[in-house]
C-alpha atoms as one frame of an Amber mdcrd trajectory, in Angstrom:
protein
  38.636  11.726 -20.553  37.268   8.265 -20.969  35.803   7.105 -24.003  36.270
   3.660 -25.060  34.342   1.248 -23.274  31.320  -1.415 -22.746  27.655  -0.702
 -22.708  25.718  -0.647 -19.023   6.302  30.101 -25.938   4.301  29.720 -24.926
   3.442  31.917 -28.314   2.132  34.546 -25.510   3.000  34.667 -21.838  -0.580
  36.056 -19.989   0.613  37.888 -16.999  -2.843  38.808 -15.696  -3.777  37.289
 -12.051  -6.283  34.861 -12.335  -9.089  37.063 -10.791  -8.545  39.254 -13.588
  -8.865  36.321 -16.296 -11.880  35.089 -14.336 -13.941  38.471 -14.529 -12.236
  39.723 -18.244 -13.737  36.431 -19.574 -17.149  36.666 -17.665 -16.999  40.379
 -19.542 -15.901  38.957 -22.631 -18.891  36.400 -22.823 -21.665  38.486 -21.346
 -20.849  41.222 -24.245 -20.564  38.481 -26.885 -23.884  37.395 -25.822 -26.000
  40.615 -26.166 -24.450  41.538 -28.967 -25.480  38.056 -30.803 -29.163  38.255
 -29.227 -29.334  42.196 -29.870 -30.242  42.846 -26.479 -29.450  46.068 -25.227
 -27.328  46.070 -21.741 -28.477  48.460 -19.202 -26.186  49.021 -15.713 -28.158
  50.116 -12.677 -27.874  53.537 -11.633 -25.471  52.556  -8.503 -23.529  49.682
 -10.270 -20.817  47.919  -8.217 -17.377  47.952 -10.453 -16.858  44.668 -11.344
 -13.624  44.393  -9.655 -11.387  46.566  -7.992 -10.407  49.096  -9.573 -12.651
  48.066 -12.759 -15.450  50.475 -14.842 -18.730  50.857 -13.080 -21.259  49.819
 -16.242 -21.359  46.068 -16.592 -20.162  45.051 -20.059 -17.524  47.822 -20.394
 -14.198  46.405 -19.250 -11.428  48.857 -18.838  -9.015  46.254 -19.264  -9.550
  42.713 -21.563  -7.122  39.758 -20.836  -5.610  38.975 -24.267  -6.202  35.137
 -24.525  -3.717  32.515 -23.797  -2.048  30.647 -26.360  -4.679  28.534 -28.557
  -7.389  30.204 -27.827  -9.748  32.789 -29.937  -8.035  35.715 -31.016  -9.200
  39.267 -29.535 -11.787  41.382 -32.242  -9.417  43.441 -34.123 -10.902  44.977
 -37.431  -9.152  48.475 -37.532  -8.214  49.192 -41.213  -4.652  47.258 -42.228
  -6.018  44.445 -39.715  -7.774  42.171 -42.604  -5.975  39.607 -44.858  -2.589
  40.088 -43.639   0.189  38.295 -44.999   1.706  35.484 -42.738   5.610  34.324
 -43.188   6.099  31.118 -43.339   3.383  30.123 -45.499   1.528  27.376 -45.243
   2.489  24.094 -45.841   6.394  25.435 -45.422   9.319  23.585 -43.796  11.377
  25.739 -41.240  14.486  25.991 -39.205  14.703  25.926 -35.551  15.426  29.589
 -35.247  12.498  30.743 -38.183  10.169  34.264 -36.728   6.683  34.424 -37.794
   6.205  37.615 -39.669   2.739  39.092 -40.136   2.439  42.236 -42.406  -0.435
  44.173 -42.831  -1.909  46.434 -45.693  -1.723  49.693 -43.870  -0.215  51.211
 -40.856  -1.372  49.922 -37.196  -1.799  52.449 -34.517  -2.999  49.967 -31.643
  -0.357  47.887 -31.565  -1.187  45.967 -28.583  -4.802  45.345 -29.981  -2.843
  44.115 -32.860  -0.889  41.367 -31.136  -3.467  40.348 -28.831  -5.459  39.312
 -32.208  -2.709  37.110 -33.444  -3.037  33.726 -31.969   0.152  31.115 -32.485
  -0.335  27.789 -31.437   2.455  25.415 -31.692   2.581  21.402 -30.660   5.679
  22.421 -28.319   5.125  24.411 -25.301   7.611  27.292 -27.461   7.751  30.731
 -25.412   8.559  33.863 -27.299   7.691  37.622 -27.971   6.585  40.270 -30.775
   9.018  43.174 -31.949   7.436  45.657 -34.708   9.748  45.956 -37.125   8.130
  48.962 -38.627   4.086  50.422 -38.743   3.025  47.205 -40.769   5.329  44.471
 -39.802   5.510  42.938 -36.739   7.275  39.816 -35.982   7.248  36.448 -33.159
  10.301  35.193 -32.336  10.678  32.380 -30.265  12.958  33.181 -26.896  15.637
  30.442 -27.887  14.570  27.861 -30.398  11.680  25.886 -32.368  12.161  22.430
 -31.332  12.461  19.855 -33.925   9.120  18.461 -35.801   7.017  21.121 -33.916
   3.872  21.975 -35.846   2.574  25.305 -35.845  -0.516  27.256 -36.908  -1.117
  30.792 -36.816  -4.451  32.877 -36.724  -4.316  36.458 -37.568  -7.742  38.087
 -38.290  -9.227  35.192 -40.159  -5.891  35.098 -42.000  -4.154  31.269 -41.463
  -0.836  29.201 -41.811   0.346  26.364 -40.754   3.729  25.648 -41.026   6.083
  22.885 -39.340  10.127  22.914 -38.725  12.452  20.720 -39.601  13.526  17.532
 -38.460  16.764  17.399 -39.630  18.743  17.297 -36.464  23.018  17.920 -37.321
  25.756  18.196 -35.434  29.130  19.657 -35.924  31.945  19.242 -33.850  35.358
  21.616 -34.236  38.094  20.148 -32.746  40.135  23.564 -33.493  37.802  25.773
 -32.276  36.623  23.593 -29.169  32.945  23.862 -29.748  29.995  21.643 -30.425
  27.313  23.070 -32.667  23.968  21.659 -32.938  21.201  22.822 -36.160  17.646
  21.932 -36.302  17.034  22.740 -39.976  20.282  24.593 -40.908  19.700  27.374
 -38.230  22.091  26.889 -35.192  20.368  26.444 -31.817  22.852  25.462 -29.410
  26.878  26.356 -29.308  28.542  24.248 -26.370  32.366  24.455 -25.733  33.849
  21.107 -26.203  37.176  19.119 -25.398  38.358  17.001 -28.146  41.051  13.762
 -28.619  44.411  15.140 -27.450  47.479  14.904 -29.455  47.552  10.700 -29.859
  44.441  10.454 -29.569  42.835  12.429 -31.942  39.049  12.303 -32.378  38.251
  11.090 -36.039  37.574  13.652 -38.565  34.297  12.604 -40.552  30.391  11.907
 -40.661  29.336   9.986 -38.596  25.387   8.839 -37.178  24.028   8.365 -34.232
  24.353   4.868 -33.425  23.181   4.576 -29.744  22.435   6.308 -26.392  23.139
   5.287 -22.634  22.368   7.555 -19.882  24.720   5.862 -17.896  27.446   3.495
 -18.925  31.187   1.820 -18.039  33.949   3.467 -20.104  36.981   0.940 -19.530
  39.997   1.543 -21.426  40.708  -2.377 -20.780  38.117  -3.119 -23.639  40.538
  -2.049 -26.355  43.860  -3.363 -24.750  45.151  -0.525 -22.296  45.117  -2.105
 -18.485  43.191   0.614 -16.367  46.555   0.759 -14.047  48.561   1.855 -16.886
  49.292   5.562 -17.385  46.558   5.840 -20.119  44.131   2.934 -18.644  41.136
   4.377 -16.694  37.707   2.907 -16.001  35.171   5.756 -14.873  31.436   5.900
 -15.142  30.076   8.273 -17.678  26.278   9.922 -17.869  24.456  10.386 -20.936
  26.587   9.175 -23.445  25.668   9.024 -27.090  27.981   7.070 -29.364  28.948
   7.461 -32.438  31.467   5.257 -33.839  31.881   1.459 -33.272  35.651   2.235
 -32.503  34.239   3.912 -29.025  33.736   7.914 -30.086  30.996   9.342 -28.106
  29.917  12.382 -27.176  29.429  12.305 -23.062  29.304  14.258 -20.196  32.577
  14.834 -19.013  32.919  17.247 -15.441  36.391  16.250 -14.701  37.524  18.123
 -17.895  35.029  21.233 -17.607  37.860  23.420 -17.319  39.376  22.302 -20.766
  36.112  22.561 -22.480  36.216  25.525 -24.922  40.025  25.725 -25.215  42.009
  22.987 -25.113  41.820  19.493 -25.832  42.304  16.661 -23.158  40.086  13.863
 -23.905  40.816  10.063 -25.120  39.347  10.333 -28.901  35.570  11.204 -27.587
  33.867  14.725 -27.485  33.872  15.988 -23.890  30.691  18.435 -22.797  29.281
  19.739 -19.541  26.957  17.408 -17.834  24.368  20.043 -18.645  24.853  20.007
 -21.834  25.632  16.319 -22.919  22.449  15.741 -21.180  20.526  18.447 -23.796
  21.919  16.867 -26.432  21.289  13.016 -24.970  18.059  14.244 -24.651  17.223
  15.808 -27.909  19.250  14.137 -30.503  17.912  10.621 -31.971  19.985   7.805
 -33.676  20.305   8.074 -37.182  21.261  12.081 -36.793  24.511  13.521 -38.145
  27.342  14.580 -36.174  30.429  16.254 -38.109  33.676  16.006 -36.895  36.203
  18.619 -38.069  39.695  20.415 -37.099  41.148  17.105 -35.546
């Protein structure tokens, strides 16, 4: 309720245990080995399995760990698995919420040999997961959100891209709807409920930037000529407050008014969100980025 004051995705998630990593990749390299010396491999008649519940002939895994994030992608050269086409292309700009969509020349029967050959390796640790849209397209979607600025470069089959997303960072505040949207690149990321300026004190309608952040800070209503004793004076520390007018609008963390947030609006001029969520948005948002203020 206080707002005028004084300063104070990984691409692929490998679930395998790490025994199994440590004997798939001592499989992986022993085969890749003969095969580029031409050197036959022969198992001993009584050959130990090379862990439980593995084959019994050296060099035949029943199972290969697909490799983490990064790293080479799996052999895949079934027909459809060369040249595919890769969305974005390189060199394009993105939105925070932008799939990668590989699409291949023919129908894929092994699907899982399919995605275990596409390595995506982004700058931001960015979880997410395939979904086949039909026999040649399959898509990576990231679980929430690309963060800003994040490079990424995909591998599929000797087929590359490397695209990056956006920086543009905006934010739009509805003070008739009671939310707080936030865009990285057009594409919205985040949705918080919000409480806006209450009939008197309306929040301004307008764009404004970023101007400066303070994770903690003095809000005294004594600053702009209201005693804190009188019936709209208060002086109350505030967390992770970013402002964004001169005149004392910021956006700040605001748990007395929780219950407002979404549906009504009870705050002094400034936009009220959770404590979780003014500290995403402290955390994310840099000065010189756009918030939008509408529906005041």
């Amino acid at each position: 309720m206080a707002e005028k004051g004084m300063s104070n995705t990984t691409a692929r998630t490998v679930e395998s245990s790490q025994k199994s990593v440590r004997w798939g990749l001592r499989v992986t390299l022993a085969v890749a080995g003969a095969a580029a010396t031409g050197l036959a491999m022969v198992a001993p008649v009584q050959a130990e399995p090379l862990w439980p519940g593995g084959p019994d002939i050296p060099g035949v895994p029943a199972i290969i760990p697909a490799a983490p994030p990064g790293m080479a992608p799996q052999p895949f050269s079934v027909p459809g698995s060369l040249n595919p086409t890769i969305t974005p292309g390189n060199g394009a700009i993105v939105g925070g919420k932008r799939s990668i969509d590989i699409t291949y020349k023919t129908p894929i029967i092994d699907r899982t040999a399919a995605e275990n050959s596409i390595v995506i390796s982004p700058s931001a640790n960015v979880p997410g997961s395939f979904e086949w849209i039909n026999d040649t397209h399959v898509q990576w979607n990231p679980d929430e959100y690309w963060p800003r600025n994040t490079a990424v470069t995909v591998n599929v089959a000797g087929t590359t891209s490397a695209f990056r997303v956006s920086d543009d960072f905006t934010s739009v505040g509805d003070a008739s709807t009671h939310e707080f949207v936030v865009k990285i690149g057009g594409d919205v990321v985040k949705t918080f409920p919000a409480s806006y300026g209450k009939p008197g004190h309306e929040s301004p309608n307008g764009s404004f930037k970023v101007l400066e952040k303070f994770s903690e800070m003095v809000m005294d209503s004594s600053t702009y000529g209201v005693p804190i004793t009188a019936p709209e004076g208060y002086k109350l520390d505030v967390e992770y407050a970013t402002r964004v007018t001169w005149g004392g609008i910021f956006v700040h963390a605001a748990p007395w008014s929780t219950g407002s947030q979404g549906n009504s609006n009870v705050s002094h001029g400034c936009i009220n969100l959770s404590t979780e969520n003014a500290k995403w948005f402290f955390d994310n948002v840099r000065n010189g980025d756009t918030v939008n203020i509408q529906g005041a």
